[in-house]
N, C-alpha and C positions, 0 to 999 in steps of 0.2 A: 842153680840159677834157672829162672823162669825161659820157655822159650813162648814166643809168639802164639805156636799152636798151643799151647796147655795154655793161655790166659784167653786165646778166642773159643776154649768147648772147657773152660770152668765153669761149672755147676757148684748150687750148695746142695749136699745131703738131704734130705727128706727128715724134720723132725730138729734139724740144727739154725739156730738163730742165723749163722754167718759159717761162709768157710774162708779161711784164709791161706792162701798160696805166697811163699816167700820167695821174695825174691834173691837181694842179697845185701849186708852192710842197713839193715831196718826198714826197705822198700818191701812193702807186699801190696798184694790183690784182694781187696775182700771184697767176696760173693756172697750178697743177700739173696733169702729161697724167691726174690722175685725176679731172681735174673740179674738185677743191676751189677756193676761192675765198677768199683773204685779203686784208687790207687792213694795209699798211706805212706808216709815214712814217719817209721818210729823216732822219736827225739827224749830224751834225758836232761831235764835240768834240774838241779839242786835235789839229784836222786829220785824224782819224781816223773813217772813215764807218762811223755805224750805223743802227740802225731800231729802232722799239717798234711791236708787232703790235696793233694795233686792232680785231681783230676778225673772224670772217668774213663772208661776204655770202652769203645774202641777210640773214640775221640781222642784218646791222649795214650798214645801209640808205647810202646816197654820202652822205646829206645828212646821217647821223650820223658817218659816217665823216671830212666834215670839219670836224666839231663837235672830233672829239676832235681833229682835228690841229691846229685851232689852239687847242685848252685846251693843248696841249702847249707848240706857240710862245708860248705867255703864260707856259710856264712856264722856257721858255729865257730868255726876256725879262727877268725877275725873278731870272736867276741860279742857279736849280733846273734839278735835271738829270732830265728825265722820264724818263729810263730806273730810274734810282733810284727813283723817285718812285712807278712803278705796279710795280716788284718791293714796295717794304714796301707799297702797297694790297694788293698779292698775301697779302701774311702776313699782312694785318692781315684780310684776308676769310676765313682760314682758323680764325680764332679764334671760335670760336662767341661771338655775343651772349647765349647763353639759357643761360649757365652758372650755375649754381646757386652759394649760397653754402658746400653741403659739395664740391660738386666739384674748388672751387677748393682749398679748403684740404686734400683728402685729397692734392691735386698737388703743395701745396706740402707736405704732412707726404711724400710719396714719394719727393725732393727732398731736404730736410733729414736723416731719420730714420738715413739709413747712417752719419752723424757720429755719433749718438749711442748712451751705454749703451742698452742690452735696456731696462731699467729705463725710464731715462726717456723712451724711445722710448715705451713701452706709458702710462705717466703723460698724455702728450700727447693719446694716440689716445682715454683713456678721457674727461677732460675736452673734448672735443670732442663725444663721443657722450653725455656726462652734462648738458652744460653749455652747447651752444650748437645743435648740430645739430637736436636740438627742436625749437626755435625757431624759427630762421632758415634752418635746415638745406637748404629745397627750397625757398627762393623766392630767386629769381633776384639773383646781388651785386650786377649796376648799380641793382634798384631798391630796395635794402633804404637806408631811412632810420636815420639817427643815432642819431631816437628808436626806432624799429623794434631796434636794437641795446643802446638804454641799458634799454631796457624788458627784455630778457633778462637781463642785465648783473642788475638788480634781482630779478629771480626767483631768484639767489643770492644775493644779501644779505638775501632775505627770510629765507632760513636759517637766516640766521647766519654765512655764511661769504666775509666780507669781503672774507679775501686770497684765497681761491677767485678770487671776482668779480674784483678784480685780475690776475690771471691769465690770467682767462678773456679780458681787454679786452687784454692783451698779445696772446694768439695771434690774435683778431682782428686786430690790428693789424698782426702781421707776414704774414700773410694778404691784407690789402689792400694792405701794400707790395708783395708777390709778384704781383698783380694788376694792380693800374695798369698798369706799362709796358707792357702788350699788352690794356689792356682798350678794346672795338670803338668806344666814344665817348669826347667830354673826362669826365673822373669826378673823383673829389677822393677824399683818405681820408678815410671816414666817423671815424673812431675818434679824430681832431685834438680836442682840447677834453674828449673823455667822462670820462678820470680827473678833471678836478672835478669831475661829478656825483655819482662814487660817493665811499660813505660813509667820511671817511679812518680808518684802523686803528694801531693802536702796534703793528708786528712785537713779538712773543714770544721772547723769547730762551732756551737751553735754562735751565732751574734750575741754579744752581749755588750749591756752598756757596765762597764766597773768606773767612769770619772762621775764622783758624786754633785758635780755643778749639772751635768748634762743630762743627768740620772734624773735629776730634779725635774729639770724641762719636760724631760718623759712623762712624769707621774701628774703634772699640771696640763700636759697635754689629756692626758689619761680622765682625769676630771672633768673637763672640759667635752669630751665625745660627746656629738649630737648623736649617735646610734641607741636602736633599743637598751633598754635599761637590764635587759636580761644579761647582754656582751659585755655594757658597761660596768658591772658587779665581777665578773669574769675577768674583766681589764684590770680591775682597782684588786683583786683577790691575787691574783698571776705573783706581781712582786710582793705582795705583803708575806703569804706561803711557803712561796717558793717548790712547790709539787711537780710532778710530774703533770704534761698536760693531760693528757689522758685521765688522769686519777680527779683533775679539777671538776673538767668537763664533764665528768660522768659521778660527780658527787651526787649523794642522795640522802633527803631527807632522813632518812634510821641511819644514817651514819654518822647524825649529826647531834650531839647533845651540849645546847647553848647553855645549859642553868653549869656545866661541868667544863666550858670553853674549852672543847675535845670535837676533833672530828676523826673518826677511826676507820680507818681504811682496811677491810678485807683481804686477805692476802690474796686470795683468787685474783685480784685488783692489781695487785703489786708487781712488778717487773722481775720476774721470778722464774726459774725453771718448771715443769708441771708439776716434778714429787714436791718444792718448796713452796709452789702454789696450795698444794693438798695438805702439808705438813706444817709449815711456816706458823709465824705467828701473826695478828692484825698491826697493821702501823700506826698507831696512833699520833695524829697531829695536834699541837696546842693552839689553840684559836686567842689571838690578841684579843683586847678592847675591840679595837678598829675594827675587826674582821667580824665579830658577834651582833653590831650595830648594825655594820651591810646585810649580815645576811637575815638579820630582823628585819630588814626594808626588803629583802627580795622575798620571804615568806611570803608575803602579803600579796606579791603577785604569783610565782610558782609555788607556796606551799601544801596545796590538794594533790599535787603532781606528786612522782617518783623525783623525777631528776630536780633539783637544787638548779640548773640551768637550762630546762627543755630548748629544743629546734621550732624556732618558729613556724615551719612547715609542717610537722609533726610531733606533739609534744610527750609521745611515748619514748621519745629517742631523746639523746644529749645534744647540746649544739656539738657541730662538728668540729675539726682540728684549725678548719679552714677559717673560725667565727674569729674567732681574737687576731690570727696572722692575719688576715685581711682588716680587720680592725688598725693594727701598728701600721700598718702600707695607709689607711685614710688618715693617718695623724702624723704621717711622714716620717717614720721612724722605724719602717718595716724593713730595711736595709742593716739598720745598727742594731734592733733588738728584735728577737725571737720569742715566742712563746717558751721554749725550753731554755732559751739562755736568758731567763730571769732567775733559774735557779744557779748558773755562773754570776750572776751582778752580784746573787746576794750573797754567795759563798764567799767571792770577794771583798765584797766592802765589811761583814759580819768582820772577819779579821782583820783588812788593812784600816779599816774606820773606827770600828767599834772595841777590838781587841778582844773578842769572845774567845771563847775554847773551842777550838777544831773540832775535838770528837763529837761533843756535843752539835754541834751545825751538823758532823756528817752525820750524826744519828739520826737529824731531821731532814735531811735528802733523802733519806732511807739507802744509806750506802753502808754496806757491810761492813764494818771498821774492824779490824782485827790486830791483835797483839802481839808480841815480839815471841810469841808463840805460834802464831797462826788461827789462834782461837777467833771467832766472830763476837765480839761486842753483843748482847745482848742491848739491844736496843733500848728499852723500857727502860735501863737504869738511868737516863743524861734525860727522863723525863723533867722533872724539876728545876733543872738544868735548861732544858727546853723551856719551860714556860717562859720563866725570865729574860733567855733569848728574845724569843720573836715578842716580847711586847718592848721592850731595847729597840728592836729590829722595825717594828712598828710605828713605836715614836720617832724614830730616825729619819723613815718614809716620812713622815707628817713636818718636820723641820725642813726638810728636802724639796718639799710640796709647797709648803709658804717661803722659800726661799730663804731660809735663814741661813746664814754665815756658818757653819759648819764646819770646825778643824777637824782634822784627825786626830786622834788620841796619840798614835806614835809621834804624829812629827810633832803635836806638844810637848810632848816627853824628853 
């Protein structure tokens, strides 16, 4: 066995790569001709010779050096392989302890964010910086308590804005998922249990009109708008469609082919994640009669333009979100119906009025319809299917608009 003095005046020969001094049970010392001094323990598995470096000397003293070797043999003993064993010590010491609770999460939004729209990439970052980083922002994850977190959580509901806080308790949440598997001690996630504490909310659904006497009134109100004829074309398009509003308002001439009554939406356009923005297919929409007619009268004022509906203040840009909902509020009806919940009236009445095919409708919402497999519906096929819809859909609007007496299909039946 090694003593102290033989491993502090070990040299290596003159002419030999290494000398090595054994210790005892596969511990030695090996001396490089530069002087350095390390410390090995020999290990055996599946017949095949290794070693885990322990250290070097003088720094890591014989009597610690055979501390570690036999924590090692305890650890062959029990079936663990010390080689594995002090590589993830290795990665687990390179993880800082003293990470804050925004550094974490701006790792994990750095991570995440290349999946997602522009849009809701920046939505993520602002509620972080509005909503939590405040807070908890720069004191450290391992020691932020539960309550230290529900007590934020609350600083939003004081608000008023419930499903904010809902929210906000999600991205926490996915933030301490991201966390744990490499955090420096045992931790737990704080955020288990906290959706009981906060205050429960009834989700909002957009306004919509679905009774087709009152539906009527809308669309004659609709007619009737003294506003520019740009919003008015936009008003009368909204329910005939049924789109997304963003996809209206920002329609454009090359997406529009009237001799083919097809308006084809971009999927970059489409309410999509970023790879199905990039990979995705275009949506294609069926243009009624009615709808090919309007937008032959609106050419004739915006068709030199890009946009199918430019901003009167500037006609490089769309009208805004705000053009049509400020529209239904001047025609008194901006309480009961919404810009997006004309795509709920029509979903509605489509079936309890008219007795269409479901899939077909949700193909023209652009909702992923999928099968008792989980497959997605390729959309393109309920095209033909589509047409026939929305010109059904169309004349419906138009009976509804002159007031005609209107049964429902079922309750005749």
């Amino acid at each position: 066995m090694l003593t102290d003095a033989q491993c502090r005046n070990a040299t290596c020969p003159p002419g030999k790569k290494r000398q090595r001094l054994t210790d005892s049970t596969g511990l030695y010392l090996e001396v490089s001709p530069s002087g350095s001094r390390r410390w090995f323990f020999k290990t055996y598995t599946d017949s095949k010779e290794g070693r885990i470096a322990l250290g070097s000397y003088p720094a890591v003293t014989l009597t610690a050096a055979r501390k570690a070797r036999d924590a090692a043999k305890l650890q062959k003993s029990q079936g663990l392989n010390p080689v594995h064993l002090r590589k993830a010590g290795k990665l687990k010491a390179t993880i800082s302890a003293g990470d804050t609770f925004k550094d974490v999460a701006l790792d994990w939004y750095r991570k995440r964010s290349p999946q997602w729209s522009a849009s809701h990439a920046q939505r993520m970052l602002r509620q972080f910086d509005r909503d939590l980083f405040p807070y908890i922002g720069t004191r450290n994850i391992a020691d932020i308590s539960p309550m230290e977190l529900l007590a934020a959580l609350h600083k939003i509901e004081e608000r008023g804005a419930l499903e904010t806080a809902d929210r906000a308790l999600m991205l926490a949440r996915q933030v301490w998922e991201y966390w744990l598997p490499t955090a420096p001690v045992q931790q737990r996630n704080i955020t288990d249990g906290l959706k009981a504490r906060l205050t429960p909310y009834r989700v909002k659904s957009f306004a919509a009109i679905v009774d087709p006497k009152r539906f009527g009134e809308l669309l004659r109100a609709i007619k009737g708008y003294k506003g520019g004829p740009i919003v008015r074309a936009a008003l009368q398009l909204a329910p005939m469609l049924y789109q997304r509003p963003a996809n209206l308002r920002m329609m454009e001439w090359t997406e529009l082919d009237l001799d083919a009554a097809l308006w084809t939406i971009p999927s970059a356009k489409m309410k999509r994640t970023k790879l199905e923005k990039e990979q995705g297919e275009a949506h294609a929409v069926p243009l009624p009669r009615q709808a090919i007619t309007l937008l032959e009268s609106v050419r004739t004022i915006t068709g030199k333009g890009r946009y199918v509906f430019p901003g009167e203040r500037n006609r490089q840009n769309p009208i805004s979100d705000n053009s049509v909902r400020s529209a239904l509020y001047a025609l008194s009806f901006g309480k009961e119906q919404t810009w997006h919940g004309f795509r709920a009236s029509a979903r509605t009445m489509l079936v309890d009025q008219l007795n269409l095919d479901p899939l077909a409708i949700e193909a023209n919402l652009a909702h992923a319809v999928k099968d008792a497999n989980g497959r997605s519906y390729n959309r393109t096929q309920y095209l033909r299917q589509r047409f026939d819809q929305i010109q059904q859909w169309a004349d419906y609007l138009d009976k509804l608009t002159n007031g005609a007496d209107v049964i429902p299909i079922r309750a005749a039946a």
